[in-house]
N, C-alpha and C positions, 0 to 999 in steps of 0.2 A: 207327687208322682207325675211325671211327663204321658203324654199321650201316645206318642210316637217315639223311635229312639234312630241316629243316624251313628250306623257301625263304620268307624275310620281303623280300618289294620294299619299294623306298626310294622315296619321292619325295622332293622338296625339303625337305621339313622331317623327314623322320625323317632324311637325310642328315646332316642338319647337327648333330641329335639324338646321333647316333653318332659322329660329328667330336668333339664337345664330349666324348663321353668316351673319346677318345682309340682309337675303333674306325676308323679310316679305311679301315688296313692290311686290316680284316679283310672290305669291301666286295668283291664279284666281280661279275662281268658274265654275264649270266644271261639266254640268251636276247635279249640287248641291250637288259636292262633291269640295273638297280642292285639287289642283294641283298646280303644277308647269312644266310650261311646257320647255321645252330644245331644241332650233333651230335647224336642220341640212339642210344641201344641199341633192340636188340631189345624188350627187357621196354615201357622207355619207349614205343617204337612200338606197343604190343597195349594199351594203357593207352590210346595216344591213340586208335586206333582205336574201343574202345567208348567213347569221351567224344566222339568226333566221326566215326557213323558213314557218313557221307560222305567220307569223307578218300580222295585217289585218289595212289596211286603211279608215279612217272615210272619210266624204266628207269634211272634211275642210284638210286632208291629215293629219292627226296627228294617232298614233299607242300608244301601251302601251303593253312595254316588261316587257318578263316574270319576276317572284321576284325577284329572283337573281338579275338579270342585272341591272333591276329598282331598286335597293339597291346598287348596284357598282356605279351606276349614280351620287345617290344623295348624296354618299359618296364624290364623288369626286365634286360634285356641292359643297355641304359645305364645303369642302377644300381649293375649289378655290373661292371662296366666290362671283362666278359670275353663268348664266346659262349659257354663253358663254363658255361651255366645248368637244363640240365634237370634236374637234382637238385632245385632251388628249383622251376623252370617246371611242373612237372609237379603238383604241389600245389595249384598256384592253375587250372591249364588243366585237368585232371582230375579232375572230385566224383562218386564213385562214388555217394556218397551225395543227389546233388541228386535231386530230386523224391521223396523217401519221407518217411513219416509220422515225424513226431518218436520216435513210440513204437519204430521199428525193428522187428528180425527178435527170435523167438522172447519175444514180451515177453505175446504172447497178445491182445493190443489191448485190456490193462491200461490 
């Protein structure tokens, strides 16, 4: 059992998105709306949190990132034709390094 959970809504065309790779089974009902939801660990959760410090937690511990990223997700859900993705997702949804200087840390701003 996951620690965390990240809630991706479905509308008509990501449904059919995740139909085509053979995710149907793995839709729930959420709210009375369509999801899919995507496990992560703790580590994974403190990751996302500084990559999107808005992110808010329901009491069953599940969030729902902003468009973008919940579109990188379920891209790469139906790619890999599993919800078993945050080992992948997290690399592309998480840059610890976006906005800093090419030069980096301790380089002296060589």
């Amino acid at each position: 059992m996951a620690d965390f959970y990240i809630n991706v809504f479905l509308d008509d065309e990501k449904l059919k998105k995740l139909e085509a790779a053979g995710l149907s089974g793995k839709v729930k009902d959420i709210g009375g709306k369509k999801a899919v939801q995507v496990e992560m660990s703790q580590k994974e959760q403190k990751k996302l949190v500084k990559g999107f410090p808005d992110l808010a937690f329901d009491a069953s511990n599940a969030c729902v990132l902003p468009a973008d990223a919940a579109n990188t997700l379920l891209n790469i859900v139906a790619d890999m034709k599993t919800v078993d993705v945050m080992k992948v997702a997290i690399m592309k949804l998480y840059s610890p390094l976006k906005g800093r200087d090419v030069f980096g840390r301790g380089t002296g701003g060589r």
